[in-house]
N, C-alpha and C positions, 0 to 999 in steps of 0.2 A: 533578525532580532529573536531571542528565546523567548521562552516561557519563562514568568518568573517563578522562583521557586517554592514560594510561599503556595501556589496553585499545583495543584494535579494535574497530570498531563493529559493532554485533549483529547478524548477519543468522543466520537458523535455516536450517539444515544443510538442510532439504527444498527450499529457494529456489533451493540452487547448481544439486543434483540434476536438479532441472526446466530451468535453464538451460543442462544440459550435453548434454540429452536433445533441448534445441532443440523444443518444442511452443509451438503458436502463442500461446497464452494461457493464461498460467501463475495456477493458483489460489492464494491466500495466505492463509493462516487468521490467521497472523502478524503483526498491525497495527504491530508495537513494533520492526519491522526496519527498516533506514536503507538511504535508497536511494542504491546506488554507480553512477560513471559508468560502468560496462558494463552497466547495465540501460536507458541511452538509447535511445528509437526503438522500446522492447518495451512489450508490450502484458501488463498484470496483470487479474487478477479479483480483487479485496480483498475479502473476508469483512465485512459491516458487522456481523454479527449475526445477521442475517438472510436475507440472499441476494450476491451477487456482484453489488458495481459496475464495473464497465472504468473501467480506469486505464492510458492511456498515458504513459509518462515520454519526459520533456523536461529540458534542459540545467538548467533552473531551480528544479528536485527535486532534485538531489543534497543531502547532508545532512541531507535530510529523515526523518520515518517514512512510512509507507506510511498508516497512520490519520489523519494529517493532512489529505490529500485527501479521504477518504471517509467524509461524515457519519455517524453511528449514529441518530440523529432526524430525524423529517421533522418539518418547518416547522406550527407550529400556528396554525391561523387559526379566527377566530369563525364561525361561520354566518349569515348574513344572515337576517332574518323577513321574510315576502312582507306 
């Protein structure tokens, strides 16, 4: 389900904080926030669950979430018998 439009789009209040503070690689526990064009060219750490992936944003993320990019499952493969 969206956001509806009448509302601005979610970003959680610790996200500005960090980018007002200017650190190099800003942590996001927050996967359900929308990426705005002033986080272009910045470099994020997104929370999968489990540990921090790097995430740099580019022109063609806007409107995005930040959980979008960054799987929560790794890839399951069979094991071979020798």
């Amino acid at each position: 389900m969206s956001r509806s439009k009448w509302k601005s789009p979610y970003i959680e209040s610790t996200i500005w904080h960090q980018i007002h503070e200017k650190k190099k690689h800003l942590k996001i526990f927050s996967r359900n926030s929308y990426i705005l064009p002033q986080f272009i060219n910045l470099n994020f750490k997104v929370h999968n669950g489990k540990s921090f992936i790097n995430l740099s944003i580019t022109k063609n993320m806007i409107g995005y979430k930040f959980g979008e990019f960054v799987p929560t499952r790794k890839k399951f493969s069979f094991k071979k018998n020798k």
